[in-house]
KOLDO-805118 format. One record per atom (N, C-alpha, C): residue number from 1; atom name; x, y, z. Coordinates in steps of 0.001 Angstrom, whole numbers, plus 500000, padded with zeros to 6 digits. Layout:
residues N
<site vovo="NUM" gunu="CA" x="X" y="Y" z="Z"/>
...
//
This chain:
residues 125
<site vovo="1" gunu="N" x="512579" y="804579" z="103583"/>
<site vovo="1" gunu="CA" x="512813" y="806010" z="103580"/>
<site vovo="1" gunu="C" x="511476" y="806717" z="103389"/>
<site vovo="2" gunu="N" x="511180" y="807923" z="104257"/>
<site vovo="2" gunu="CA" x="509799" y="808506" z="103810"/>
<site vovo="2" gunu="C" x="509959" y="809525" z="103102"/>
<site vovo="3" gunu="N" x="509088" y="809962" z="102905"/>
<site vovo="3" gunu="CA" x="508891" y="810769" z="101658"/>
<site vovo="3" gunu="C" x="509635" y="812242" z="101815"/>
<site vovo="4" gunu="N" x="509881" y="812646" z="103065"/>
<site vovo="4" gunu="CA" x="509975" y="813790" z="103687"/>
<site vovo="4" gunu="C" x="511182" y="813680" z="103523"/>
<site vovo="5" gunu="N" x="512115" y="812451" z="103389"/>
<site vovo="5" gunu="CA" x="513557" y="812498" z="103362"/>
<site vovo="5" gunu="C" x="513976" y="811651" z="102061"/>
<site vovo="6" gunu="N" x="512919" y="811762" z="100939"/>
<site vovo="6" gunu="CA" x="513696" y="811486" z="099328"/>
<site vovo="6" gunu="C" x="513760" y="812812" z="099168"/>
<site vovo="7" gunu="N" x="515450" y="813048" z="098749"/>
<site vovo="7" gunu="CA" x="515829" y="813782" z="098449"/>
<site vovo="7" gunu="C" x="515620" y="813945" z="096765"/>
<site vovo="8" gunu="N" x="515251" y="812621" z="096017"/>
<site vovo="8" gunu="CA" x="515395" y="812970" z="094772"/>
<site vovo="8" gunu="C" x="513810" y="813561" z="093944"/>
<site vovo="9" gunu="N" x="513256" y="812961" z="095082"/>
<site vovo="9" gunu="CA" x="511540" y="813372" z="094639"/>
<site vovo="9" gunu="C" x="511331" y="814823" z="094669"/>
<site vovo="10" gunu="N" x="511800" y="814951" z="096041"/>
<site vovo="10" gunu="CA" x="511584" y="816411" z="095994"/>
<site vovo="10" gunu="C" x="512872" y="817652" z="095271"/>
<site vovo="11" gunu="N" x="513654" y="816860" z="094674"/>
<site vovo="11" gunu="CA" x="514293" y="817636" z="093411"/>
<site vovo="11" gunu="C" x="513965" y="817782" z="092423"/>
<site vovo="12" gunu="N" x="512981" y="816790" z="092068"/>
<site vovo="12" gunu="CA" x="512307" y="816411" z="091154"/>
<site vovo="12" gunu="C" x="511223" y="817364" z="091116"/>
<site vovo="13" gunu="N" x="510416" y="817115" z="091943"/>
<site vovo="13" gunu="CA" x="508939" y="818340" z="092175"/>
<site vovo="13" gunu="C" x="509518" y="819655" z="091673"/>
<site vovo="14" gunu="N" x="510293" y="819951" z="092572"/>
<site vovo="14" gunu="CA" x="510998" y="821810" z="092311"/>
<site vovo="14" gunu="C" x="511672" y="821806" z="090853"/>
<site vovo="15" gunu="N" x="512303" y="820730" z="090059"/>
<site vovo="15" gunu="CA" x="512814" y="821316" z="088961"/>
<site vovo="15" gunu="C" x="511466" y="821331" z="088041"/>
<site vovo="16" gunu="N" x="510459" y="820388" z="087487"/>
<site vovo="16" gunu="CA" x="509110" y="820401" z="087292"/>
<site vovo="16" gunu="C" x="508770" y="822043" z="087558"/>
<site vovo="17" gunu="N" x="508393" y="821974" z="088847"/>
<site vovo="17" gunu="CA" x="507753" y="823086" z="089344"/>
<site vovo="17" gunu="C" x="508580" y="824707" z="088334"/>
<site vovo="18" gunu="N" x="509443" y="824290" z="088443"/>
<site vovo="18" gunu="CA" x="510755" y="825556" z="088003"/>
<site vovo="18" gunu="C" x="510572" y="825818" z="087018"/>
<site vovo="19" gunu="N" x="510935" y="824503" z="085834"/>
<site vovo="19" gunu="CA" x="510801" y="825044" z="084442"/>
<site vovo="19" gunu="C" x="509220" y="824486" z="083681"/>
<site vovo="20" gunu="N" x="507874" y="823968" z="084129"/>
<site vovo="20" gunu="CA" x="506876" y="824738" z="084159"/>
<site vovo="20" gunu="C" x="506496" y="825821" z="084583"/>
<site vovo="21" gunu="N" x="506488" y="826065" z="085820"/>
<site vovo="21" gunu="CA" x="505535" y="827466" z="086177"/>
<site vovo="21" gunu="C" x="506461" y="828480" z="086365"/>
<site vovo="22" gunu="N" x="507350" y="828212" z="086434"/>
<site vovo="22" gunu="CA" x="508611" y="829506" z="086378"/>
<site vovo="22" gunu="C" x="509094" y="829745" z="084657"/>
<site vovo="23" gunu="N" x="508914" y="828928" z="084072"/>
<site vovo="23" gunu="CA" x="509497" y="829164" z="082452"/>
<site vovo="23" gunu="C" x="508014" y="829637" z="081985"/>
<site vovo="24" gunu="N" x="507086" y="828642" z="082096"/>
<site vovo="24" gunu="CA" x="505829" y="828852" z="081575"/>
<site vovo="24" gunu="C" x="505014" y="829651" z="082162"/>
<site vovo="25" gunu="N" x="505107" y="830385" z="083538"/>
<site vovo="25" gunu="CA" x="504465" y="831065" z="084039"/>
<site vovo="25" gunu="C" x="504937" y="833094" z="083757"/>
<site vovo="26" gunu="N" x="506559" y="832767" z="083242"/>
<site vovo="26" gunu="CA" x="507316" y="833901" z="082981"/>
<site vovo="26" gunu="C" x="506944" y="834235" z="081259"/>
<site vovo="27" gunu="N" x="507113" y="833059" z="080936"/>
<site vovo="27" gunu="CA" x="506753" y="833840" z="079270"/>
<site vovo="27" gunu="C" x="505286" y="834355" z="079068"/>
<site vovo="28" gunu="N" x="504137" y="833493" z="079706"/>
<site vovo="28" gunu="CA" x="502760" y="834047" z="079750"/>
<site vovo="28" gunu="C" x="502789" y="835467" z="080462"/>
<site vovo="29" gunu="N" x="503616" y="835722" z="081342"/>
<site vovo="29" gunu="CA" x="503593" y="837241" z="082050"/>
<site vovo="29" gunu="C" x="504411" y="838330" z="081382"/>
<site vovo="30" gunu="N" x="505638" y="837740" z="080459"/>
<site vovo="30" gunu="CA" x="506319" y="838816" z="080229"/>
<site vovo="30" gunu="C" x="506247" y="838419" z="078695"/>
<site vovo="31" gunu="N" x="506024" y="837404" z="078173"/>
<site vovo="31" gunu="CA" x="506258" y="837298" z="076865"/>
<site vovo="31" gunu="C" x="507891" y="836956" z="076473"/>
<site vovo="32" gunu="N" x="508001" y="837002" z="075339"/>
<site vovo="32" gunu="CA" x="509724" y="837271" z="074673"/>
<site vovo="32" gunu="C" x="510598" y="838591" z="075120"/>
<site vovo="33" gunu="N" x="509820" y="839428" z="075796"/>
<site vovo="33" gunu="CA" x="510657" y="840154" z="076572"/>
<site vovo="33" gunu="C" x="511417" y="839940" z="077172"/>
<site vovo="34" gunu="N" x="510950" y="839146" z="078559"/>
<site vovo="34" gunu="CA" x="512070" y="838687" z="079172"/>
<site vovo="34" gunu="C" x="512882" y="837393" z="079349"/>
<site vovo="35" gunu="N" x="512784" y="837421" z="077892"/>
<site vovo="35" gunu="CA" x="513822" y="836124" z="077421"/>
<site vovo="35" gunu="C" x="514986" y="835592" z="078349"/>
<site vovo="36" gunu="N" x="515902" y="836320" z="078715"/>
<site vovo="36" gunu="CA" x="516704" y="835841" z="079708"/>
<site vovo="36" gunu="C" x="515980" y="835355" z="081040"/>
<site vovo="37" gunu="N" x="515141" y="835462" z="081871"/>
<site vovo="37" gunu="CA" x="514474" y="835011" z="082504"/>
<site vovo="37" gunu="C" x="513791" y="833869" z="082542"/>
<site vovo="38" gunu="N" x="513321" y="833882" z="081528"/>
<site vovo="38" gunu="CA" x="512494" y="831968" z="081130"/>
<site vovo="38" gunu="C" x="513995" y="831441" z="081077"/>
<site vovo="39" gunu="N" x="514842" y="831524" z="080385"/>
<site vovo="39" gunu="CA" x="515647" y="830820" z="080045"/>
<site vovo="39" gunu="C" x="516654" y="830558" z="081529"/>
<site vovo="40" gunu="N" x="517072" y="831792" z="082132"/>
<site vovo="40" gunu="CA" x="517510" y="831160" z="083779"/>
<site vovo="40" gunu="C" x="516733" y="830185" z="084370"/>
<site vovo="41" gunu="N" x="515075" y="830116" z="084204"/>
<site vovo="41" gunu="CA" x="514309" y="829478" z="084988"/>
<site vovo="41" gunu="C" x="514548" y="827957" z="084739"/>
<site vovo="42" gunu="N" x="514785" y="827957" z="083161"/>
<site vovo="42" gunu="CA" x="514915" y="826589" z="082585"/>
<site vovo="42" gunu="C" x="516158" y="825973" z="082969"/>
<site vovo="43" gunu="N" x="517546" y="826737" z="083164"/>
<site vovo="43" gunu="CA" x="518951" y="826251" z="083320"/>
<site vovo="43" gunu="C" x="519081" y="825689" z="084880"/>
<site vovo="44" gunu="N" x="518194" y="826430" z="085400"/>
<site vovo="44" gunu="CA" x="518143" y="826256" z="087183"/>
<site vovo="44" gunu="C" x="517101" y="825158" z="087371"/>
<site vovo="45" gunu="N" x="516548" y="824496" z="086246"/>
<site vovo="45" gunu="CA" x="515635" y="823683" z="086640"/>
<site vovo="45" gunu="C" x="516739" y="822222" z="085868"/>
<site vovo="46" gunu="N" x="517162" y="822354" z="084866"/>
<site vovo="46" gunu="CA" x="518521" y="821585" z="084538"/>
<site vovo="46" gunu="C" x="518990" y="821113" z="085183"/>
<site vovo="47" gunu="N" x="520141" y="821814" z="086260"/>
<site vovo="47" gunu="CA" x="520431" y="821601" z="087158"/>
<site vovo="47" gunu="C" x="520403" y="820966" z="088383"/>
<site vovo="48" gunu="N" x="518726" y="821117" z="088604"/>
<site vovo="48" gunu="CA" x="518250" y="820252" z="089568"/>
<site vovo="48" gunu="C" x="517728" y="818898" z="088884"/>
<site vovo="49" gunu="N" x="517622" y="818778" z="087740"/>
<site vovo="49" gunu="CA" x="517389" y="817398" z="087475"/>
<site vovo="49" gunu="C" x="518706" y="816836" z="087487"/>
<site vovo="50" gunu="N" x="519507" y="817270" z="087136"/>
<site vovo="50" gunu="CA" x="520849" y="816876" z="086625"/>
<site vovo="50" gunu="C" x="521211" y="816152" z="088530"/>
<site vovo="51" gunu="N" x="521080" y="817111" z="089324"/>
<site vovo="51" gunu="CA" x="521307" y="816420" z="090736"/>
<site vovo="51" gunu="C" x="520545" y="815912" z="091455"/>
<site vovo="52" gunu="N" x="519308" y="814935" z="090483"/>
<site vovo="52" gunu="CA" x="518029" y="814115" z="091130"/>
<site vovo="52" gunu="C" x="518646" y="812877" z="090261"/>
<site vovo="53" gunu="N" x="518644" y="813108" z="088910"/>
<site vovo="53" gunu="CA" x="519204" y="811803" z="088326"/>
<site vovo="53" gunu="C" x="520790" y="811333" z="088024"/>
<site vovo="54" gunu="N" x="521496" y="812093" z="087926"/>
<site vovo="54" gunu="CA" x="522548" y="812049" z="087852"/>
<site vovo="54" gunu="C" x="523737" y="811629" z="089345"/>
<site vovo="55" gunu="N" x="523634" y="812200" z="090206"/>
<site vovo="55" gunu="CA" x="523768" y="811877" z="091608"/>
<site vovo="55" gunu="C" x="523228" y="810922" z="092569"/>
<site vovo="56" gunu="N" x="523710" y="810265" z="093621"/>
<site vovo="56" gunu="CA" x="522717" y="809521" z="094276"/>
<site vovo="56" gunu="C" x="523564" y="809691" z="095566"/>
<site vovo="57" gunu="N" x="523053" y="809290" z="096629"/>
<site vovo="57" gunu="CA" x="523420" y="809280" z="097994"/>
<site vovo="57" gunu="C" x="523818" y="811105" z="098774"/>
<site vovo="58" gunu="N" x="524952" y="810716" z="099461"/>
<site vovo="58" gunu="CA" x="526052" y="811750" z="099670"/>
<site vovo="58" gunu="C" x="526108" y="812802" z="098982"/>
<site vovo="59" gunu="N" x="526264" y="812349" z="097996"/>
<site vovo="59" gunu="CA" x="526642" y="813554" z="096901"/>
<site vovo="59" gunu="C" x="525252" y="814498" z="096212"/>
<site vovo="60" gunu="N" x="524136" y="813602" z="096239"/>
<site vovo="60" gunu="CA" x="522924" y="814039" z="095690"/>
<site vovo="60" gunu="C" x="522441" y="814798" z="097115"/>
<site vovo="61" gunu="N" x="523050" y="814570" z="098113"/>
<site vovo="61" gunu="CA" x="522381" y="815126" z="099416"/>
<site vovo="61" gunu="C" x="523014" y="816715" z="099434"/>
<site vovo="62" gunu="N" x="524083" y="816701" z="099446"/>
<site vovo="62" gunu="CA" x="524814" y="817848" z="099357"/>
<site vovo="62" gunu="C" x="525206" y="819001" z="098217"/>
<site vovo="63" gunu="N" x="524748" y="818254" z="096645"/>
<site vovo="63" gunu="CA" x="524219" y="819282" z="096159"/>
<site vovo="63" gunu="C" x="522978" y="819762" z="096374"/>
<site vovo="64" gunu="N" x="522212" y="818882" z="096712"/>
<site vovo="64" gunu="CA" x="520774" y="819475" z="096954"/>
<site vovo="64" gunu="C" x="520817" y="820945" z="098377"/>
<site vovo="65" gunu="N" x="521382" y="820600" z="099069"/>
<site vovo="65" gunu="CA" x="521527" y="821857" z="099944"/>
<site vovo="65" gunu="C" x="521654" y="822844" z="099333"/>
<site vovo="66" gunu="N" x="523053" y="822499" z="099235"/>
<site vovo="66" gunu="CA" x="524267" y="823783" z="097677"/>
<site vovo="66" gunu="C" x="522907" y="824433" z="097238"/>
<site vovo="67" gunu="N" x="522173" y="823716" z="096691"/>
<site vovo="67" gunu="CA" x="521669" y="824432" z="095089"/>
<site vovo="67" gunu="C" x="520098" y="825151" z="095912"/>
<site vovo="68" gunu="N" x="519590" y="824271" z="096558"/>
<site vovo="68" gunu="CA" x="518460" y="825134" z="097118"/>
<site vovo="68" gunu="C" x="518154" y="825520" z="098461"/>
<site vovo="69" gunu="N" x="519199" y="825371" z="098928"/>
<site vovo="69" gunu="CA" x="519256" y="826262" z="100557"/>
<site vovo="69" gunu="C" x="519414" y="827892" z="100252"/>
<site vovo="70" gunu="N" x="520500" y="828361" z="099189"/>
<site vovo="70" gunu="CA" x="520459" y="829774" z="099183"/>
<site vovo="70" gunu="C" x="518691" y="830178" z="098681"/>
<site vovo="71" gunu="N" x="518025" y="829430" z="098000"/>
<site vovo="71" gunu="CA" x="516983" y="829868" z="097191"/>
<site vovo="71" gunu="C" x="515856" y="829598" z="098221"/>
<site vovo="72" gunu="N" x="516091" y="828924" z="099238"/>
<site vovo="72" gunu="CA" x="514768" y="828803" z="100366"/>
<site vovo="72" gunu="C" x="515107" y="830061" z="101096"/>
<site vovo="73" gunu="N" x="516485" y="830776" z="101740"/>
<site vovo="73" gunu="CA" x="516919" y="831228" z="102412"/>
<site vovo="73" gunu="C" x="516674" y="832982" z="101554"/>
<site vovo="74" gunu="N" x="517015" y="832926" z="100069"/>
<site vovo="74" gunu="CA" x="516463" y="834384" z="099301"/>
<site vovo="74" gunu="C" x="515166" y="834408" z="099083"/>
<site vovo="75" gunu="N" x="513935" y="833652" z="099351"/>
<site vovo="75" gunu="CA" x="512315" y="833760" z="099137"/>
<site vovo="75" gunu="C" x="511743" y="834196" z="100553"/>
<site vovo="76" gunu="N" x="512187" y="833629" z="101405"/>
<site vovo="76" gunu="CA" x="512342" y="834303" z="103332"/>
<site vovo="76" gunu="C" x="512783" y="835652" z="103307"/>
<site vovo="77" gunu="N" x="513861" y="835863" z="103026"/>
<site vovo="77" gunu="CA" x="514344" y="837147" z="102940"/>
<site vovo="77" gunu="C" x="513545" y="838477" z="102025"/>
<site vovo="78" gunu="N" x="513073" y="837643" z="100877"/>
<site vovo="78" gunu="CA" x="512664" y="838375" z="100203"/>
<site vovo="78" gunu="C" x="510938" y="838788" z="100721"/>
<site vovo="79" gunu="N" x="510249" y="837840" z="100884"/>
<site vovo="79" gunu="CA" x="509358" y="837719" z="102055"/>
<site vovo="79" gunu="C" x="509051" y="838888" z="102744"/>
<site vovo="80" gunu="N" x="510153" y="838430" z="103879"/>
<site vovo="80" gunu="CA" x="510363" y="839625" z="105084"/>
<site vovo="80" gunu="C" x="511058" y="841449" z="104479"/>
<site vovo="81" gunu="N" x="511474" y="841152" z="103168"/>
<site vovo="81" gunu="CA" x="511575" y="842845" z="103297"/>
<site vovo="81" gunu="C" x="511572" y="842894" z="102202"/>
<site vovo="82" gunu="N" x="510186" y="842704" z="101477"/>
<site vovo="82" gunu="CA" x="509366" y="843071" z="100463"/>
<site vovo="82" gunu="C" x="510157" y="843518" z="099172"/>
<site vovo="83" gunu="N" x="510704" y="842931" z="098791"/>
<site vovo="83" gunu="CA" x="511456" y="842944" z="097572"/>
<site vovo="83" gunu="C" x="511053" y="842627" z="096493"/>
<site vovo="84" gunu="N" x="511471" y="843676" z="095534"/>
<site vovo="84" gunu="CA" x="511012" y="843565" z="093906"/>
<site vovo="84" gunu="C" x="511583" y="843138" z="092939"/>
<site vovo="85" gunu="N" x="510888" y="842304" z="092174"/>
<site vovo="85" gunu="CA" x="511505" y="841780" z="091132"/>
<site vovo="85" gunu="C" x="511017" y="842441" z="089505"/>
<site vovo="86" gunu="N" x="511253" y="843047" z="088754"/>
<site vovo="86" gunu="CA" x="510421" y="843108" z="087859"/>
<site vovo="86" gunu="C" x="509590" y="844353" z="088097"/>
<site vovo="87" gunu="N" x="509350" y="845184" z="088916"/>
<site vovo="87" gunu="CA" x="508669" y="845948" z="089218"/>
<site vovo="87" gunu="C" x="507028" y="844800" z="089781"/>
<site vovo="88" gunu="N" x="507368" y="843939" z="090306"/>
<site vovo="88" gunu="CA" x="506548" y="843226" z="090769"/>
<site vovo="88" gunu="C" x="507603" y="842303" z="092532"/>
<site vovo="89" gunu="N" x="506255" y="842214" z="093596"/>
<site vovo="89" gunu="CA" x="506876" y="841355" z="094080"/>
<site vovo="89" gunu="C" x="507859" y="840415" z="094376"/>
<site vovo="90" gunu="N" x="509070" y="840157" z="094751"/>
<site vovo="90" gunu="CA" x="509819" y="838700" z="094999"/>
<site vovo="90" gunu="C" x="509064" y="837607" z="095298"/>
<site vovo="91" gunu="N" x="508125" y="838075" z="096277"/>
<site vovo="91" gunu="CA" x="507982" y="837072" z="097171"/>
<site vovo="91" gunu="C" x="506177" y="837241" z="097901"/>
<site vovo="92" gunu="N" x="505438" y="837595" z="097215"/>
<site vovo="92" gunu="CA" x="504499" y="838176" z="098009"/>
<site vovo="92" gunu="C" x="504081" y="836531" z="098896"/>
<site vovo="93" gunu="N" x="503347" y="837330" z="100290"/>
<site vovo="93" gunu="CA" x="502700" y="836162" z="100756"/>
<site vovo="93" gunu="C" x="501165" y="836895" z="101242"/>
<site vovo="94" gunu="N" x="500688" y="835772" z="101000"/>
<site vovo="94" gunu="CA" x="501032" y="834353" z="101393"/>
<site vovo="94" gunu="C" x="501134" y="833247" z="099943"/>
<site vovo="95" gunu="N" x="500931" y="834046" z="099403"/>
<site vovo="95" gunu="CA" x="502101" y="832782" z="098024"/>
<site vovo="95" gunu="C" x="503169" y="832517" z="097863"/>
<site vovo="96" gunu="N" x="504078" y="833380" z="098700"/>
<site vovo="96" gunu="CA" x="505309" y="832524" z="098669"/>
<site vovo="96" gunu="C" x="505396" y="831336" z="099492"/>
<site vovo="97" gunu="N" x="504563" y="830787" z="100423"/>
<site vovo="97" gunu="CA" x="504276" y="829977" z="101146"/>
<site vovo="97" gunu="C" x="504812" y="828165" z="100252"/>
<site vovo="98" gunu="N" x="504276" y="828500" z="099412"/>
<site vovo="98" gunu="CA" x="504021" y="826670" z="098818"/>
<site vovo="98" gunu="C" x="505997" y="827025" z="098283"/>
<site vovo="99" gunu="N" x="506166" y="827936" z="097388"/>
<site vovo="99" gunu="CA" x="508040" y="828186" z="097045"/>
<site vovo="99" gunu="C" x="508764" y="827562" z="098039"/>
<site vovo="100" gunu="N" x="508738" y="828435" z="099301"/>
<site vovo="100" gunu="CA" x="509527" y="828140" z="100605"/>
<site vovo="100" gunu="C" x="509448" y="827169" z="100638"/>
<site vovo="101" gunu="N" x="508446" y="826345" z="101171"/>
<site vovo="101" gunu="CA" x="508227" y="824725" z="101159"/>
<site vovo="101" gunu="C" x="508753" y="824087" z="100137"/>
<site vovo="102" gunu="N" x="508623" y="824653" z="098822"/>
<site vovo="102" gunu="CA" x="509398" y="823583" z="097935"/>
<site vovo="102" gunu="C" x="510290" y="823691" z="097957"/>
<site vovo="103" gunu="N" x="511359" y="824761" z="098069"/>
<site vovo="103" gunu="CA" x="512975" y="824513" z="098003"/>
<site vovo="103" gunu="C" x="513536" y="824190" z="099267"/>
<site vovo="104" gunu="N" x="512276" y="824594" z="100257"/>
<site vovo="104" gunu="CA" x="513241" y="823986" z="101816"/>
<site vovo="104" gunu="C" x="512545" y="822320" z="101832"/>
<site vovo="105" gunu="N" x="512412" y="821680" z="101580"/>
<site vovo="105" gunu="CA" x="512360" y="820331" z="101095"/>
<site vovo="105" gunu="C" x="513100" y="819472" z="100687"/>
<site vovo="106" gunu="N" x="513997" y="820089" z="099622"/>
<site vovo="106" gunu="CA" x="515170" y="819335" z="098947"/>
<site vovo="106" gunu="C" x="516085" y="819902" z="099977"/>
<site vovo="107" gunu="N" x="516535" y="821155" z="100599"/>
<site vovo="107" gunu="CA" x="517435" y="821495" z="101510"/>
<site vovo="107" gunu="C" x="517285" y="820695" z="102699"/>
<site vovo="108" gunu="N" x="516371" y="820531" z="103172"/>
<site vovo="108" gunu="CA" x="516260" y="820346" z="104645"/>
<site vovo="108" gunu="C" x="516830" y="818637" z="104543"/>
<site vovo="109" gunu="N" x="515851" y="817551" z="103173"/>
<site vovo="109" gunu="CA" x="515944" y="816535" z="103355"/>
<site vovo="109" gunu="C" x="517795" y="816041" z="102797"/>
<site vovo="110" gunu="N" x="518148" y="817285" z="102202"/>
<site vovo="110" gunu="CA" x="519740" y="816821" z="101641"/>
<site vovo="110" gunu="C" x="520386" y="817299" z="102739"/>
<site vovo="111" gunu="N" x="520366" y="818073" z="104090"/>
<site vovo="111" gunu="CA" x="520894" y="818418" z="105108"/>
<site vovo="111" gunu="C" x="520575" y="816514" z="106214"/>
<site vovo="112" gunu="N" x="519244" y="816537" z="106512"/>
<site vovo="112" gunu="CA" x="519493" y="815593" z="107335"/>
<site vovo="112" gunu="C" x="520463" y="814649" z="106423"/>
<site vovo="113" gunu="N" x="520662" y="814274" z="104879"/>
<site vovo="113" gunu="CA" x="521667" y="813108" z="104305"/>
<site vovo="113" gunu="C" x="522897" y="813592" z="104143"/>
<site vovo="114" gunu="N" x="523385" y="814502" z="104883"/>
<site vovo="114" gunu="CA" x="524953" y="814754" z="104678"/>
<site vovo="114" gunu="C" x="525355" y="814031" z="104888"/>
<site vovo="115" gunu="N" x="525370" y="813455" z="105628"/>
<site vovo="115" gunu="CA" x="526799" y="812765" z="106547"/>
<site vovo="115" gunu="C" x="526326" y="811379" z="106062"/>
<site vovo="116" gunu="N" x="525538" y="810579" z="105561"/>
<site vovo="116" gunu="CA" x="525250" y="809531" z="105207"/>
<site vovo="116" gunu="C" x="525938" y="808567" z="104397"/>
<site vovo="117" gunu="N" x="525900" y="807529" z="104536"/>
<site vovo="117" gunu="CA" x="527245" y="806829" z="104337"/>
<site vovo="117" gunu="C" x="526830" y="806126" z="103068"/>
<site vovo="118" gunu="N" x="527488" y="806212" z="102040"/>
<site vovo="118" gunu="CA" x="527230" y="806180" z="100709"/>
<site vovo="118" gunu="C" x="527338" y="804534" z="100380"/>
<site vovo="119" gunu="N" x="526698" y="803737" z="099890"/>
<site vovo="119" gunu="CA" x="527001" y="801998" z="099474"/>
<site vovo="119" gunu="C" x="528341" y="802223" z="099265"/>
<site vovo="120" gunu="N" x="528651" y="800544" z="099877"/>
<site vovo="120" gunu="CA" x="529762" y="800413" z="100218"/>
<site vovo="120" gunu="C" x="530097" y="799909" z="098514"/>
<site vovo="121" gunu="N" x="531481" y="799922" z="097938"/>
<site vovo="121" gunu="CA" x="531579" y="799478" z="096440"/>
<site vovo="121" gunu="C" x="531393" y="798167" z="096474"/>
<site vovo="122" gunu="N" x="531190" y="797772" z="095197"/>
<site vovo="122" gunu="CA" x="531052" y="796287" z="094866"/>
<site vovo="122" gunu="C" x="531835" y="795479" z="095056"/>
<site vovo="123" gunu="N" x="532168" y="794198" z="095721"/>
<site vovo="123" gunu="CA" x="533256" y="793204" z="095829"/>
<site vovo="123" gunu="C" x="533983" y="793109" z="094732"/>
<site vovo="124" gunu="N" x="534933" y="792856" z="093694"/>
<site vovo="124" gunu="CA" x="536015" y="792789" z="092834"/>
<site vovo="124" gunu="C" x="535839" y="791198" z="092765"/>
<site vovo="125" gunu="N" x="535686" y="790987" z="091305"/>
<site vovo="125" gunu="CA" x="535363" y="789608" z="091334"/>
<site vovo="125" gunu="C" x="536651" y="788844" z="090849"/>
//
C-alpha cells in the first residue's frame, strides 16, 4: 500500500496537526478567551485518532471521508469566498494550501477504500 492510500497515517498527521497547531496555535492567538475553540480543536482531533486507531479497513475508510471530506470541502469554500472567522480569515491563501491537502488526504485516500473488502474472519477452530 503507498503512502498516498494509508488512510491511517494520514489521519494520524491531521489529528497531530489539529490538536497541536490548531489547539496550540489557538490558545497562543487568543489565549483563555477562546476557550471553546482550543477545546473543539482538541475533540475534532479525538475523533480522528479514535478513527486511525480504533477502526481498520472499510470502516476506517468511510469514517475518514464522513469526518474530513466536509472539512476539505469548508476550507475551499471558505478559500473562494473569503470568509471570516474570528474577525480574522477562514482560510487565507496561499496558506490554506498545506489544510486542504491535509484533510483532502484522509478523504480522498478513505474514498478510493470504500468499497474495499474488509479480511475475511478467522476460521472457527
Amino acid at each position: 500500500m503507498s503512502v498516498l492510500h494509508n488512510t491511517k497515517l494520514w489521519l494520524i498527521i491531521v489529528a497531530i496537526g489539529h490538536i497541536g497547531i490548531g489547539s496550540g496555535g489557538s490558545y497562543a492567538t487568543y489565549g483563555n478567551d477562546e476557550l471553546a475553540i482550543i477545546g473543539f480543536f482538541t475533540v475534532v482531533g479525538v475523533y480522528l485518532l479514535y478513527a486511525a486507531f480504533m477502526l481498520e479497513g472499510q470502516a476506517q475508510a468511510r469514517l475518514a471521508v464522513v469526518l474530513c471530506g466536509p472539512v476539505f470541502v469548508w476550507f475551499v469554500l471558505s478559500a473562494a469566498l473569503g470568509l471570516e472567522m474570528l474577525g480574522d480569515p477562514a482560510a487565507p491563501m496561499p496558506e490554506s494550501i498545506v489544510p486542504i491537502v491535509l484533510w483532502g488526504m484522509p478523504a480522498l485516500s478513505g474514498l478510493m477504500g470504500w468499497e474495499m473488502e474488509d479480511a475475511a474472519p478467522a476460521a472457527e477452530a
